[in-house]
MARTOR-438257 format. One record per residue (C-alpha): residue in three letters; chain; x, y negated, z. Coordinates in steps of 0.5 Angstrom, whole numbers, plus 2048, in hexadecimal, padded with zeros to 3 digits. Layout:
! MARTOR-438257
 residuo cadena  xx  yy  zz
     Ala      A   X   Y   Z
...
! end
This chain:
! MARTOR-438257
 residuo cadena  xx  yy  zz
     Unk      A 7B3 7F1 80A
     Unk      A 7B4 7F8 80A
     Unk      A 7BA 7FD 80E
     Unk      A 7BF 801 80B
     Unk      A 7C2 807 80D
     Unk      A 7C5 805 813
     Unk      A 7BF 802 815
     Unk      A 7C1 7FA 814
     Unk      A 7BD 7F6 811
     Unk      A 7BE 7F4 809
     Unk      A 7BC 7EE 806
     Unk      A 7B8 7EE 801
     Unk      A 7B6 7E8 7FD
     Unk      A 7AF 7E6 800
     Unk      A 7B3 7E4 807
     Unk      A 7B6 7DD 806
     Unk      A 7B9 7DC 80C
     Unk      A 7BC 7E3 80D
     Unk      A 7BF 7E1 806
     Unk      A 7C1 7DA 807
     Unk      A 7C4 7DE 80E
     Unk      A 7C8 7E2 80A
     Unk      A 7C9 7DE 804
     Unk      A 7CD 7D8 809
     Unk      A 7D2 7DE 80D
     Unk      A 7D3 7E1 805
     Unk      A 7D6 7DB 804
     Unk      A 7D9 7DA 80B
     Unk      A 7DD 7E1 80A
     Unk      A 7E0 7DF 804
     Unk      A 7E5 7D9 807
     Unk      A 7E6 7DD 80D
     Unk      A 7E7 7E4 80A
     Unk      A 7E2 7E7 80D
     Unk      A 7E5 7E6 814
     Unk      A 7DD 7E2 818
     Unk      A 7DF 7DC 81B
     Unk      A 7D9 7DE 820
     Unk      A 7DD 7E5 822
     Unk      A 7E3 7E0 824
     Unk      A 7DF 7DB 828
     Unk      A 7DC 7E1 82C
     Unk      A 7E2 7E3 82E
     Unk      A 7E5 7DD 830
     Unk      A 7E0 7DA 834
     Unk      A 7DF 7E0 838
     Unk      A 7E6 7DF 839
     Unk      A 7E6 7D8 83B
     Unk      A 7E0 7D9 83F
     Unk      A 7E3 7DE 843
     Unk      A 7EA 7DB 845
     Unk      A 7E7 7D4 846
     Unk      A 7E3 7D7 84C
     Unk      A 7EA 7DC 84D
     Unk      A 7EE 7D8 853
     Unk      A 7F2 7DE 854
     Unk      A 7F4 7DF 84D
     Unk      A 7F6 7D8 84C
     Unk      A 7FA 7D8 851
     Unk      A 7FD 7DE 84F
     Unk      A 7FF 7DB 848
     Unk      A 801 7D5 84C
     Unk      A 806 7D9 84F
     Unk      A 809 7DC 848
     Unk      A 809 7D7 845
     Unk      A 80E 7D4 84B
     Unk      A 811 7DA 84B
     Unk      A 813 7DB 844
     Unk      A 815 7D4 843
     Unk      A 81A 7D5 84A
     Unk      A 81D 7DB 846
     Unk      A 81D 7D7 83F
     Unk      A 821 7D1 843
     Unk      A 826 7D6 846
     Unk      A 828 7DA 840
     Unk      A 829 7D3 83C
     Unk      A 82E 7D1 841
     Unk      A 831 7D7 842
     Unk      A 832 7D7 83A
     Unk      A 834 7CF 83A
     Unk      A 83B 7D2 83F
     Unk      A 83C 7D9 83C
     Unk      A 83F 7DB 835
     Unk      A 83E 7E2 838
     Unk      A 837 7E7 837
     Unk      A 832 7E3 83B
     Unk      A 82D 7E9 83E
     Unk      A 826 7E8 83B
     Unk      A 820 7E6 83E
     Unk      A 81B 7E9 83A
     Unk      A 81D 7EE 835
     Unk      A 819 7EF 82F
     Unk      A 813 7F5 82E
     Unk      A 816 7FB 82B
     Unk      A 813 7FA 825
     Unk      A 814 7F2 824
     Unk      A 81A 7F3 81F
     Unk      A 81A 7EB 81E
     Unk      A 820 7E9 823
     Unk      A 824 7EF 822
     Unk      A 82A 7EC 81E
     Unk      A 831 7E9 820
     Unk      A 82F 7E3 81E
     Unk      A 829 7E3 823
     Unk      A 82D 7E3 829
     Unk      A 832 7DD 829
     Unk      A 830 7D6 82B
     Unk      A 82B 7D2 82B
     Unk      A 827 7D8 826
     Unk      A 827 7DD 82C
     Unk      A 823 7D7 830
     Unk      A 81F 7D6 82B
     Unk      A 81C 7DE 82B
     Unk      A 81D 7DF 832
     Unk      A 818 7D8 832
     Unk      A 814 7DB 82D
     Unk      A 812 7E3 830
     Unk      A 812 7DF 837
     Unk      A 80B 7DB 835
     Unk      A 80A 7E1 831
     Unk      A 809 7E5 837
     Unk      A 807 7E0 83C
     Unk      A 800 7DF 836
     Unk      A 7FF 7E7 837
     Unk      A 7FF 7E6 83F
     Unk      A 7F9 7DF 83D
     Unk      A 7F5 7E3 838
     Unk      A 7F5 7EB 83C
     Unk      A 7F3 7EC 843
     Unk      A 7ED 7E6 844
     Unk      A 7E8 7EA 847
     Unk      A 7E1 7EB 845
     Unk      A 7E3 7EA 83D
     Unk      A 7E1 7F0 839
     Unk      A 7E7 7F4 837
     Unk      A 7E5 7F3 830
     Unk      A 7E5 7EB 832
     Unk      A 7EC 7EC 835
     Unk      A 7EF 7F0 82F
     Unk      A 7EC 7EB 82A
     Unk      A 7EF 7E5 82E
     Unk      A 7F6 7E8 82F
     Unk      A 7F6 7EB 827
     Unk      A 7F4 7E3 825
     Unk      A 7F9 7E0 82A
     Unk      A 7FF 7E4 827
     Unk      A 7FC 7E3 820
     Unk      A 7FE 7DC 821
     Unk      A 804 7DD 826
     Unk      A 808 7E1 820
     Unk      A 806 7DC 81B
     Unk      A 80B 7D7 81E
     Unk      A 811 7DD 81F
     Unk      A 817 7D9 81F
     Unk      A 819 7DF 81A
     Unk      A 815 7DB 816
     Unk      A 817 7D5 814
     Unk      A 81D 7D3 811
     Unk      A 820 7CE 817
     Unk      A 820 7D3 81D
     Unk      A 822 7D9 819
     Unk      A 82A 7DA 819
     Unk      A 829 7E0 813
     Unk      A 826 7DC 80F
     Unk      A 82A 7D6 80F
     Unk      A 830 7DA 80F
     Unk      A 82D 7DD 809
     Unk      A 82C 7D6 806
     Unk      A 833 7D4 807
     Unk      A 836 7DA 804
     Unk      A 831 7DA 7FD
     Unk      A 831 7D1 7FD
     Unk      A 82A 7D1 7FE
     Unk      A 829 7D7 7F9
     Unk      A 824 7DB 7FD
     Unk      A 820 7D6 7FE
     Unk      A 81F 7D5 7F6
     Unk      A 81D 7DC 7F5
     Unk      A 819 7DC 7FB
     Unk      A 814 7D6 7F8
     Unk      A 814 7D9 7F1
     Unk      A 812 7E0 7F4
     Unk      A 80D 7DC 7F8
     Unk      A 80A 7D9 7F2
     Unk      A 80A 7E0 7EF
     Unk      A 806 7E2 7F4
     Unk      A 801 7DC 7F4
     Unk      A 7FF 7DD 7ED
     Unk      A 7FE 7E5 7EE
     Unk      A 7FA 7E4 7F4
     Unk      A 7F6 7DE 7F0
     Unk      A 7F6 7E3 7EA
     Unk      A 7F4 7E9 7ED
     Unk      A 7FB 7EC 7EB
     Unk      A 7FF 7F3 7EF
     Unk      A 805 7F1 7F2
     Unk      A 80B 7EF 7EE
     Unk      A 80E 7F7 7EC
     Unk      A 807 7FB 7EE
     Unk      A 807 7FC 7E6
     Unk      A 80D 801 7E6
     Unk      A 809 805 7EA
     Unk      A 803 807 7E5
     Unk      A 7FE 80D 7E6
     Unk      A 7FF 813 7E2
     Unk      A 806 811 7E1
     Unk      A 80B 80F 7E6
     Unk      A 805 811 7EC
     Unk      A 7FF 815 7EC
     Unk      A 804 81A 7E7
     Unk      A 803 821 7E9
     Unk      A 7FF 825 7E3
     Unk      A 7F7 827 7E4
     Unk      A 7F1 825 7E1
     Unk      A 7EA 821 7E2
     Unk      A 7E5 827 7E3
     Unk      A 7E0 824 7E7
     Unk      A 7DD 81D 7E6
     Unk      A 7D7 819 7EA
     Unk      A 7D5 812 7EA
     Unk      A 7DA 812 7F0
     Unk      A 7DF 816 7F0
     Unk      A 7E3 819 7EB
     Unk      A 7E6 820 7ED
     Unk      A 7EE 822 7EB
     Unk      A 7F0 82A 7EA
     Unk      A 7F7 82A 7EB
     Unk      A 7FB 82F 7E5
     Unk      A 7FE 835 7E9
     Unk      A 806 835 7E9
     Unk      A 806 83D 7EC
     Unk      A 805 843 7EA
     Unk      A 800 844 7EF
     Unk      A 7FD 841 7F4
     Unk      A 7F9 840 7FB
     Unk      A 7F2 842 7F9
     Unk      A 7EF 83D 7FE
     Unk      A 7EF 836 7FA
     Unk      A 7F1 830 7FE
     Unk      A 7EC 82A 7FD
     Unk      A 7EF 823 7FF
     Unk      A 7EA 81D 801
     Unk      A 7ED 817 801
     Unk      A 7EA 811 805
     Unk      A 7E6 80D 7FF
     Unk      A 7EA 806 801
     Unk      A 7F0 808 7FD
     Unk      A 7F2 80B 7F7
     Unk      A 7F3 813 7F8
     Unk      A 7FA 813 7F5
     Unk      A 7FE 810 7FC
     Unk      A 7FE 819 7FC
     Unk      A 800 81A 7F5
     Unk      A 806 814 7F5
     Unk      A 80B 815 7F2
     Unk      A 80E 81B 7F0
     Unk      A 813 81C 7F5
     Unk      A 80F 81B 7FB
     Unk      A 807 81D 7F7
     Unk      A 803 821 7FC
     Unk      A 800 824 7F7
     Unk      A 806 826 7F3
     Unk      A 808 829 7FA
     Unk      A 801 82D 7FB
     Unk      A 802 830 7F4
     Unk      A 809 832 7F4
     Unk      A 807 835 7FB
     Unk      A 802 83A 7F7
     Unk      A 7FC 836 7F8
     Unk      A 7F6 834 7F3
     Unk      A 7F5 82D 7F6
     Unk      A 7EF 828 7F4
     Unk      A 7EF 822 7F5
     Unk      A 7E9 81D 7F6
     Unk      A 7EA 816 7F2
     Unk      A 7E6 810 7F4
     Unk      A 7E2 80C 7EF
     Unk      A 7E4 804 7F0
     Unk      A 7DC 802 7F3
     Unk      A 7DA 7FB 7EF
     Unk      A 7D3 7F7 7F1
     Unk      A 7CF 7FB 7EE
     Unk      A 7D1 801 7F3
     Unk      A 7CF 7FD 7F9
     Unk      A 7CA 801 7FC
     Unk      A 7CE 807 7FB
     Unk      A 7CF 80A 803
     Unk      A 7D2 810 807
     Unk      A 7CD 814 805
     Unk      A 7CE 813 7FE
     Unk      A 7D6 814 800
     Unk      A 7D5 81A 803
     Unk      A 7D0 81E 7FE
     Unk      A 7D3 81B 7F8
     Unk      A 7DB 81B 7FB
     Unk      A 7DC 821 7FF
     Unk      A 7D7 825 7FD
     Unk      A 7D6 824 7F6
     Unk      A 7DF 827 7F6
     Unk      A 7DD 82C 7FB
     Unk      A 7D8 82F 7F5
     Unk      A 7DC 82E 7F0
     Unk      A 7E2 831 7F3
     Unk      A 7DD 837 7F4
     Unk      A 7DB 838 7ED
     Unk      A 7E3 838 7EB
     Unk      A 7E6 83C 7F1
     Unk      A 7DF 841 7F3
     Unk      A 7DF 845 7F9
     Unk      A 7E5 841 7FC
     Unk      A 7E5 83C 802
     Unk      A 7E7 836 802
     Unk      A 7ED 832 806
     Unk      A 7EA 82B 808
     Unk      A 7EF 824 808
     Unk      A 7ED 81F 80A
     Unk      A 7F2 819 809
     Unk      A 7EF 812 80E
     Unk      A 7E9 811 80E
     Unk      A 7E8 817 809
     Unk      A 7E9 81B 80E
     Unk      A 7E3 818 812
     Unk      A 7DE 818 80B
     Unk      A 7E1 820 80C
     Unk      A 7DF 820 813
     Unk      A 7D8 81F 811
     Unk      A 7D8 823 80B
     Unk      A 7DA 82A 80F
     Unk      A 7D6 827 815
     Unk      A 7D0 827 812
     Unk      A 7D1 82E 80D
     Unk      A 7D2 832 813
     Unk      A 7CC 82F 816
     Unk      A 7C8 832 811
     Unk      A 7CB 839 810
     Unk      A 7D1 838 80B
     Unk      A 7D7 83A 80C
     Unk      A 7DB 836 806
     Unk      A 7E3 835 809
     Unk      A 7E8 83A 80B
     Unk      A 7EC 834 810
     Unk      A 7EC 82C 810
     Unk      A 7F1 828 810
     Unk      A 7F1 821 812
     Unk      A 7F7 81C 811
     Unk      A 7F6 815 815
     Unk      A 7EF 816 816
     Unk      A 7EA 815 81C
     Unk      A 7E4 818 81E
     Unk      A 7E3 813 825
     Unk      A 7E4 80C 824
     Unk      A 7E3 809 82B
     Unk      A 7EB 807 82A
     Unk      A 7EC 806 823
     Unk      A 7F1 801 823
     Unk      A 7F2 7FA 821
     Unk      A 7ED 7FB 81D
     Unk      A 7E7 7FB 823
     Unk      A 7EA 7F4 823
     Unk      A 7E5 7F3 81D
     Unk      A 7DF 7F8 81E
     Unk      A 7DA 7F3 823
     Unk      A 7D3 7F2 821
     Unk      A 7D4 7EB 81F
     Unk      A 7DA 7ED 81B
     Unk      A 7D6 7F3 818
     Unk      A 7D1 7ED 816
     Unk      A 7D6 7E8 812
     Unk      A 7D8 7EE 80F
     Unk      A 7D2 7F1 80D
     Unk      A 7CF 7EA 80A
     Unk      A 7D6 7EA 806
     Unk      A 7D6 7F0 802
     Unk      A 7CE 7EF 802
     Unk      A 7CF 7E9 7FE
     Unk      A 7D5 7EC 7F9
     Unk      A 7D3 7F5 7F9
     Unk      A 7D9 7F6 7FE
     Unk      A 7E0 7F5 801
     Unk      A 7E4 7F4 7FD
     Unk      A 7EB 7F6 7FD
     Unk      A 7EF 7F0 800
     Unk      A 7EA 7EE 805
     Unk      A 7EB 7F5 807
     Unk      A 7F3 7F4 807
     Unk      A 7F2 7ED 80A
     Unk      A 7F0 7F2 811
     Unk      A 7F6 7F7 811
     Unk      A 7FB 7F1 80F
     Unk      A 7F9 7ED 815
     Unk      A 7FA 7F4 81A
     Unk      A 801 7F4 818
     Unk      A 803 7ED 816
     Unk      A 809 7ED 818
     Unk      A 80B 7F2 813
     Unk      A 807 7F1 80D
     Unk      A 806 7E9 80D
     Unk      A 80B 7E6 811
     Unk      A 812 7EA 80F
     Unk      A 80F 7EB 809
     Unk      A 80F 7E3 808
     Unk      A 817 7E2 80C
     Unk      A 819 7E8 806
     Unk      A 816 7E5 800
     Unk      A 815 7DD 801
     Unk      A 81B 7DB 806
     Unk      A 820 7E2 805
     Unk      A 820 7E2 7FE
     Unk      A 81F 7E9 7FD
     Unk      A 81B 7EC 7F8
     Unk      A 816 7F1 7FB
     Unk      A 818 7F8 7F9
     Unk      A 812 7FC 7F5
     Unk      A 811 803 7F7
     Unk      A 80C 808 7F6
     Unk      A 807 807 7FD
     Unk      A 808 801 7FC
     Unk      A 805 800 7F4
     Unk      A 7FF 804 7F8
     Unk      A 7FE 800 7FE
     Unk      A 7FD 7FA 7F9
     Unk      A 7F7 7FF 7F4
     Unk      A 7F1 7FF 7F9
     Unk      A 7EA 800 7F8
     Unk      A 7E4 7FD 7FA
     Unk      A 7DE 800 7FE
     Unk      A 7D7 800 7FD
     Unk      A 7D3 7FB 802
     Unk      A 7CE 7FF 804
     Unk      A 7D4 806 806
     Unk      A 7D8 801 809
     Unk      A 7D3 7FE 80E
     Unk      A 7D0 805 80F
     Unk      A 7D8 807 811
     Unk      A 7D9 801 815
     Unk      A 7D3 801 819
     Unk      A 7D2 809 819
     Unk      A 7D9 80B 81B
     Unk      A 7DE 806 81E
     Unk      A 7D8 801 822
     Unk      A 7D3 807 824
     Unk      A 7D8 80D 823
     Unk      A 7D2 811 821
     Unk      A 7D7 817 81F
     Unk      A 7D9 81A 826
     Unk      A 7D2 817 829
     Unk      A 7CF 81C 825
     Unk      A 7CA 816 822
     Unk      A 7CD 816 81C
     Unk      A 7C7 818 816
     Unk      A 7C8 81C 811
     Unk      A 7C2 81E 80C
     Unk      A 7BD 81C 812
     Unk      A 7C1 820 817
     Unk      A 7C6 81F 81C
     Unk      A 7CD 822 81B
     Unk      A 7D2 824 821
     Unk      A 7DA 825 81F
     Unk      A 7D9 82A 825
     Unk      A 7D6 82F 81E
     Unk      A 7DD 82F 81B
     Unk      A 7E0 835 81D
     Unk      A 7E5 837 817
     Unk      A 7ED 836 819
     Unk      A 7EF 82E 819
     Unk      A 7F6 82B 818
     Unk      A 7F6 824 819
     Unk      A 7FB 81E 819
     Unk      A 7FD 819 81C
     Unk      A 802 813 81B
     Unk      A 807 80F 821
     Unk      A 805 808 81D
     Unk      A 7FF 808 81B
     Unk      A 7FA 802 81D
     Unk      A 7F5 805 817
     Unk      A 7F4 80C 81B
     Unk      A 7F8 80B 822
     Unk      A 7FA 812 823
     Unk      A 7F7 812 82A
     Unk      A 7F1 811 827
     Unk      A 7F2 817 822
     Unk      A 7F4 81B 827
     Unk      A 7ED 81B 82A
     Unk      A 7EB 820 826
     Unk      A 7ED 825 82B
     Unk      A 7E6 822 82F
     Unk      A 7E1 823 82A
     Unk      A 7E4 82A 826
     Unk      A 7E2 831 827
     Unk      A 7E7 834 824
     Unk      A 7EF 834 824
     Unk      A 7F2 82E 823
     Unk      A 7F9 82E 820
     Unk      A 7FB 826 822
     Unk      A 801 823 81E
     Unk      A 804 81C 821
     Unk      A 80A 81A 81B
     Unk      A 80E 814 81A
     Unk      A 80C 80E 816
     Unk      A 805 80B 815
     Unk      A 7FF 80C 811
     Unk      A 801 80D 80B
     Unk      A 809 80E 80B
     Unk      A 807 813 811
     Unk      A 803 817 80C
     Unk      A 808 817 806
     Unk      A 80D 81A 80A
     Unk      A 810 81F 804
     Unk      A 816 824 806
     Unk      A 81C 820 806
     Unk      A 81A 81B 808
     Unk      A 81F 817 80D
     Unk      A 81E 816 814
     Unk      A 817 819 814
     Unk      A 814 81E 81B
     Unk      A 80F 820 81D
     Unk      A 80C 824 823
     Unk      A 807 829 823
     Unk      A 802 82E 828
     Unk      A 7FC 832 827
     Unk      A 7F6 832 82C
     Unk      A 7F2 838 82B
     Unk      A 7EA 837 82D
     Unk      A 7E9 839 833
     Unk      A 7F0 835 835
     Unk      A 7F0 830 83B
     Unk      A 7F1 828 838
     Unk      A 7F7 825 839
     Unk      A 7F7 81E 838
     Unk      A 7FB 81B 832
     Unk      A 800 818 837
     Unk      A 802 81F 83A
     Unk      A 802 822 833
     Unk      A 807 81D 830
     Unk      A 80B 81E 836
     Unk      A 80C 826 837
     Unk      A 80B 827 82F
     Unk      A 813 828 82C
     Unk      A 814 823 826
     Unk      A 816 827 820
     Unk      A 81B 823 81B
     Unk      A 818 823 814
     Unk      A 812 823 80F
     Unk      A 80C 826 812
     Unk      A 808 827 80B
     Unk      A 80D 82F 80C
     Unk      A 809 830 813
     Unk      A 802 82E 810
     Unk      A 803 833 80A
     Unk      A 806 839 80E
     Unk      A 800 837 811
     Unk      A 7FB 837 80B
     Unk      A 7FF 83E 80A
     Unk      A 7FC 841 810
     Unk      A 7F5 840 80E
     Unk      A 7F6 842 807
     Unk      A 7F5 849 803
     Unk      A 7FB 84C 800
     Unk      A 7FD 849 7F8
     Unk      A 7F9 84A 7F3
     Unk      A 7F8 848 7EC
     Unk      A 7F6 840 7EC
     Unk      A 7F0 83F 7E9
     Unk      A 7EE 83C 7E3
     Unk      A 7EE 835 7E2
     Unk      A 7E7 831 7E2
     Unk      A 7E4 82D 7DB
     Unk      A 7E8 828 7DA
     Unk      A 7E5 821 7DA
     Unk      A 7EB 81E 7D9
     Unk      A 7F3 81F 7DB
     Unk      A 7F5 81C 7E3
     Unk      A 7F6 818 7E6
     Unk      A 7EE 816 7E2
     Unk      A 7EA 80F 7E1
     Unk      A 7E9 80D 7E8
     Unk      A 7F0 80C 7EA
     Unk      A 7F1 807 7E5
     Unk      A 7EA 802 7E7
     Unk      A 7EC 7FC 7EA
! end
């Protein structure tokens, strides 16, 4: 056997157990979707163990079920005696939008729901609170418990929700014959690998991806875009975007009315932007190092060769915004000094609390996953989708599933949509290394992460930062983002806007029902923690793009003539985009 870069043992072919080990889990993975059934079954036994030693809580969930039942039967009289408005015995969370209609709250559906959310609470009280369970264990049961709980929803069934039968009525039955074609439709894309129905009017270099500019630098994993000047002048620093490597860059250059790019050259700036290569097999053993050498730093050298003398303003988007974390980390380490400011949307740097997604990242997760990719190159793009999908089921499997099969409503296709369905793979060895390195040992802020022989510290960055964080982001918590203000040595200027991962960062002017809060902590400020911040920082109604680009223009010189455009290797949005 011989290690790899993060120290894990590699199989090689002169191991045969290892190999067959390996061999029996790859196949393992490919029916559970990378989900290990011995990281599952870990958790439930530490669960069970303790509570089947636990009196105290038995008797305590004794009670609550009593209790629960007690409230049930009294609201079910007090409904079966009075046509008035019976008071609730449990009102639904803030953002269960399941039971909200009008429908819901006669008789017997209210019931019916009021049933639902009573045993959906009293599971929680069974799974949490056992002492002596790790908080990963506790998490991972009461995550799987509600998985199964949200499966049998009344909301999903044709017999105990009103809408829908009300619907059928209405349309004689119509709805469900649409829902059955639309479910067919959507088998046979699954099977044949196809986008979703109406992701074909959205096509890069047409209808998104569509602000002019040039391929002027290309790698064996990046392609390098310049976009074409649309002012007299401009600011002389360039901005240099580094999306993560997990999506397709153009969530940031959509379509033309909501491009961040179109806003960042309409505002005056020379904006590059870094394109993905779409990994296959044959890219298995490229890691981190090879992201960060050949990813960042390979833009940044190309942006200096075209704009000389001049510092760049770093963006980082996701975990971008991390691999840029690591790249100015390590510069500043070694003496160079290559960026103006830094800029991070929706990305961490500590990853103690990332999340739902922590559900994932145990040794034995980590393990299962790794004989996946290890057996195929990488993970591909509906084994990662599966994760996120599964963190937000209730909105983006079950209700999709009550619109489209039961409601009959045909899906609509919009632009961030087309985008979240046109994924990319990742490399077995980088995403091993970033899973390992980053959200299991969270090496980044321990100071143990290796770069080129060395550690490197995040405390090294000390140029300005402006980064942003969402309300509704299961991806990068925005508590977990905000911990920057721990690690950083510099000023921090900290955005929290509304909406989630993605719709929170495409957030252009105009667009409606938008805020945002924003507050700078200076370096040598005393810490304020994020709850404090939410609480005393005043919310703003708008887009917080204008905040960030007023932002930009203080760290920026006076307009000057742009420079000129790089060798074009081809017309944007280039060749990488469009691998699948």
């Amino acid at each position: 056997m011989s290690k790899n870069a993060t120290g894990r043992d590699r199989v090689t072919g002169n191991d045969a157990p290892a190999f067959l080990d390996r061999a029996l889990k790859a196949r393992m993975a490919k029916f559970t979707k990378g989900l290990s059934p011995a990281a599952l079954a870990g958790a439930y036994m530490d669960w069970l163990a303790h509570l089947t030693t636990s009196p105290g809580k038995q008797i305590e969930i004794s009670e609550k079920a009593f209790r629960k039942w007690l409230r049930l039967s009294q609201y079910a009289a007090t409904c079966a005696i009075t046509s008035d408005e019976t008071a609730l015995c449990i009102e639904p969370l803030a953002q269960d939008r399941r039971f909200r209609g009008e429908a819901w709250q006669k008789w017997p559906y209210n019931l019916i729901y009021q049933s639902f959310l009573l045993n959906q609470q009293w599971w929680y009280n069974v799974t949490t609170g056992v002492r002596g369970v790790t908080r990963q264990h506790e998490n991972v049961m009461e995550f799987a418990t509600r998985q199964i709980l949200d499966m049998y929803s009344p909301s999903n069934f044709l017999a105990t929700n009103p809408e829908m039968q009300a619907r059928t009525r209405e349309e004689g039955g119509q709805n469900l014959v649409r829902g059955f074609q639309a479910w067919c439709d959507d088998l046979e894309r699954l099977q044949t690998g196809k986008p979703p129905a109406g992701a074909e009017k959205f096509r890069p270099g047409h209808e998104v991806a569509a602000t002019p500019g040039k391929v002027v630098y290309r790698n064996h994993l990046i392609e390098l875009i310049q976009y074409a000047p649309t002012t007299a002048k401009v600011r002389p620093e360039p901005i240099l975007i580094v999306p993560a490597w997990i999506m397709k860059y153009y969530i940031l250059d959509l379509s033309p009315e909501n491009s961040m790019v179109k806003f960042l050259v309409d505002q005056g700036y020379t904006v590059f932007m870094i394109s993905w290569r779409n990994p296959g097999a044959e890219d298995r053993d490229l890691g981190m190092d090879e992201y960060r050498e050949m990813g960042v730093m390979d833009a940044v050298r190309a942006v200096q060769g075209i704009v000389p003398k001049q510092k760049i303003h770093g963006v980082g988007y996701c975990l971008g915004g991390t691999l840029l974390s690591i790249a100015a980390a390590a510069a500043s380490r070694d003496g160079a000094d290559p960026f103006a400011s830094l800029s991070y949307f929706a990305s961490q740097i500590d990853f103690t609390e990332p999340g739902e997604l922590q559900l994932f990242i145990n040794e034995s997760q980590l393990t299962f996953l790794e004989d996946m990719m290890w057996d195929q190159g990488y993970l591909d793009t509906t084994q990662m989708s599966g994760a996120f999908q599964m963190i937000g089921s209730a909105d983006l499997i079950w209700s999709r599933i009550q619109r489209s099969y039961l409601m009959g409503d045909e899906p609509a296709m919009f632009d961030l949509l087309a985008w979240n369905a046109d994924g990319t793979r990742m490399p077995f060895r980088m995403h091993s290394e970033y899973l390992r390195s980053l959200y299991l040992n969270n090496e980044l802020t321990e100071g143990s992460f290796i770069v080129e022989g060395r550690p490197i510290s995040v405390t090294d960055i000390r140029v300005p930062v402006f980064s942003v964080g969402t309300v509704k982001d299961h991806v990068a918590p925005w508590p977990s983002v905000y911990k920057m203000h721990l690690y950083l040595d510099t000023d921090l200027t900290f955005v929290l806007t509304s909406g989630g991962h993605n719709a929170g960062i495409v957030s252009e002017p105009g667009h409606k029902n938008r805020s945002y809060q924003i507050a700078t902590t200076r370096h040598d400020d005393r810490y304020v923690d994020p709850e404090s911040w939410a609480a005393q920082t005043p919310k703003k109604d708008g887009s917080w793009w204008l905040e960030w680009v007023s932002w930009l223009g203080e760290r920026s010189g006076k307009p000057v003539v742009p420079p000129t455009m790089g060798n074009a290797l081809a017309v944007a949005p280039g060749t990488y985009v469009h691998q699948k």
